[in-house]
C-alpha positions in Angstrom: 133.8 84.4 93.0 133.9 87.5 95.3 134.8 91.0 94.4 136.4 93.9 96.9 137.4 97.7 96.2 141.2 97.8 96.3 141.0 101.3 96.7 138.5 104.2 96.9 139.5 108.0 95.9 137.1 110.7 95.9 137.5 114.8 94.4 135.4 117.0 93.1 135.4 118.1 88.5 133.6 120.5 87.3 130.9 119.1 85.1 133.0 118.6 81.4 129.7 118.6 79.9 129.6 114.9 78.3 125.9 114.1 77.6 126.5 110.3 77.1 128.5 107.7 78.5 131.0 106.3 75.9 134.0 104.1 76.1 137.0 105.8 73.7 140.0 104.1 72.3 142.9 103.9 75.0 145.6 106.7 74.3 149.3 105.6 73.6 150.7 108.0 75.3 151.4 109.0 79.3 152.7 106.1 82.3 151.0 102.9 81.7 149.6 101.5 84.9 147.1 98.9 85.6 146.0 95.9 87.9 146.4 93.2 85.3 143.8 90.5 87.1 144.6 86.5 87.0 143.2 84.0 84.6 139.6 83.3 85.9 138.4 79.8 86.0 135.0 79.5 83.8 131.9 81.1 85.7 128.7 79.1 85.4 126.9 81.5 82.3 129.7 80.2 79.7 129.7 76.4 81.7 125.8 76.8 81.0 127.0 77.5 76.9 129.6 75.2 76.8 127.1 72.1 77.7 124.2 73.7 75.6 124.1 71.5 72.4 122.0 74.3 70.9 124.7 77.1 71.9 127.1 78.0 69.3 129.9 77.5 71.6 128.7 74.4 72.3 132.0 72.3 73.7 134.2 75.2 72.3 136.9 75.3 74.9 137.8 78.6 75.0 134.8 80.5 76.1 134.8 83.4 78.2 133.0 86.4 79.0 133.7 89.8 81.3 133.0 87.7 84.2 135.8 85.0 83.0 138.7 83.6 81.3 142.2 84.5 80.2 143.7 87.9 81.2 147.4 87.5 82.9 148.4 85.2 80.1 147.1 86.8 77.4 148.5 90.3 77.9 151.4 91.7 76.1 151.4 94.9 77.2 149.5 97.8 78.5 146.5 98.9 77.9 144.3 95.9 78.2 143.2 96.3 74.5 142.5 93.1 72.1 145.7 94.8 70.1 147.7 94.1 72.9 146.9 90.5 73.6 147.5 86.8 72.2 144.0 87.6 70.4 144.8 90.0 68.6 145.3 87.9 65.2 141.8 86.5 65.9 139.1 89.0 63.9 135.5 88.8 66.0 133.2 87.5 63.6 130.0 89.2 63.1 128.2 87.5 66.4 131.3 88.0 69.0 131.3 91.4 67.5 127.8 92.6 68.0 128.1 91.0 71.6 131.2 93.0 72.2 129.7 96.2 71.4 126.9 95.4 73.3 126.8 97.2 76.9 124.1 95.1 77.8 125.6 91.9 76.5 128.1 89.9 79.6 130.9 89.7 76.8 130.9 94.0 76.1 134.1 94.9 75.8 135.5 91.1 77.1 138.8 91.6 75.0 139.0 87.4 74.5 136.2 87.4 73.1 135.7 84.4 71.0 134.1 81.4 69.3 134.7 78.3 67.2 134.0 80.3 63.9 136.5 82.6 64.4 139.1 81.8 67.7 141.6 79.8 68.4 141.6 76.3 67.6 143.0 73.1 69.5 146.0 71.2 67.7 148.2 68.4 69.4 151.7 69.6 67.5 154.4 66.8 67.2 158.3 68.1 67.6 158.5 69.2 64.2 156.1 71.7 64.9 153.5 70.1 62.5 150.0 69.4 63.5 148.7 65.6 64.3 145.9 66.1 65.3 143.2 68.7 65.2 140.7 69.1 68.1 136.9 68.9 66.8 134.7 71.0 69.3 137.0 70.5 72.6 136.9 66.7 72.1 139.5 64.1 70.2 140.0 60.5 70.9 143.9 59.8 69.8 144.1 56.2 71.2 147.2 56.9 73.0 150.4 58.3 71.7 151.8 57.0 68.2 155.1 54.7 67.9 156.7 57.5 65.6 155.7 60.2 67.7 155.7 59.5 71.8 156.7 63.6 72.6 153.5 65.7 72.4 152.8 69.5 72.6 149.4 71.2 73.1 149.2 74.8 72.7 146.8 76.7 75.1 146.2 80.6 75.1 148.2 80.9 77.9 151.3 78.6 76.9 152.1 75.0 76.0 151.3 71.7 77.8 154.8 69.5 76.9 153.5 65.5 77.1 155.0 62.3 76.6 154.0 59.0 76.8 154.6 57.5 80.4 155.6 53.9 78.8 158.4 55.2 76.2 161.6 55.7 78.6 163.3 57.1 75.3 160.5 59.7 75.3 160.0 60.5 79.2 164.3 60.8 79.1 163.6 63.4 76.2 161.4 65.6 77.7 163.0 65.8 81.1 166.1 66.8 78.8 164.0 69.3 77.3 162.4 70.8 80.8 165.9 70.6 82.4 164.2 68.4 85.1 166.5 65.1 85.4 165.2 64.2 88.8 162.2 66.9 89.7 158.9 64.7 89.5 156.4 65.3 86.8 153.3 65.7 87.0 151.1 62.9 85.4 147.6 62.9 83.3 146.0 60.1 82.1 141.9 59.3 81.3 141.7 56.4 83.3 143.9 54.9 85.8 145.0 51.5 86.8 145.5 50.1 90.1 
């Protein structure tokens, strides 16, 4: 990951006479302007984490820290506060929290800030909108997709993932009805291929 200044301005203030630094609640008012950066793919500290069977975000799929994770498809609107984000219905438990507030901590201020106690979860939804099958620590085994329900949806942070099961022509006719893409090719997942 590299970094670059987009832009450097300089002028001279009169000292205001501030004796600490602070970070203060955005203001509501005024234009609202900002460079609202991309999703960022996991850096290696929260990778480190996510592996560490003795890390309380141990295989949570969702971590992230200042240095990572969701921004452009979290963000409802400006400023880039928590309140204005996908997260906001996710309180910060006790431990995100204190790390949060921490300037010293890589997640101060990280606005997705999350963990398995208190973030979002991982469900495989059927078309009903009703939960099959509920993700334990980033990991499920579903043992392919079930007679009475070949259309899948996963919901992410940043959207949904619309699936079907390659082998159901009823189901793969479905979704391309769905998408509105009749001839386009789709893209294909799958554990394990066969040759």
């Amino acid at each position: 990951m590299r970094s670059f200044i987009q832009s450097l301005e300089a002028s001279w203030l009169d000292p205001a006479g501030y004796m600490a630094f602070e970070i203060r609640p955005s203001e509501t008012g005024g234009n609202k302007t900002a460079l609202v950066l991309p999703d960022i793919a996991t850096c290696p500290d929260c990778l480190r984490e996510i592996f560490d069977p003795k890390n309380h975000r141990y295989r949570y799929p969702f971590t992230n820290c200042t240095n990572c994770g969701p921004r452009f498809s979290i963000i409802e609107s400006l400023p880039y506060d928590r309140a204005n984000t996908s997260m906001k219905g996710f309180t910060m438990c006790p431990q995100c929290q204190a790390e949060y507030d921490d300037p010293r901590d890589r997640r101060f201020h990280a606005q997705p800030n999350a963990c398995p106690t208190c973030g979002p979860q991982l469900e495989l939804w059927d078309r009903v909108g009703e939960v099959f099958i509920k993700v334990q620590r980033g990991s499920y085994r579903s043992g392919g997709c079930h007679p009475s329900r070949p259309n899948r949806r996963g919901q992410r942070l940043g959207g949904f993932h619309l699936m079907a099961d390659a082998r159901n022509d009823q189901a793969v006719c479905r979704l391309r009805e769905r998408k509105q893409r009749e001839e386009k090719p789709s893209r294909s997942c799958s554990h394990r291929w066969r040759a």
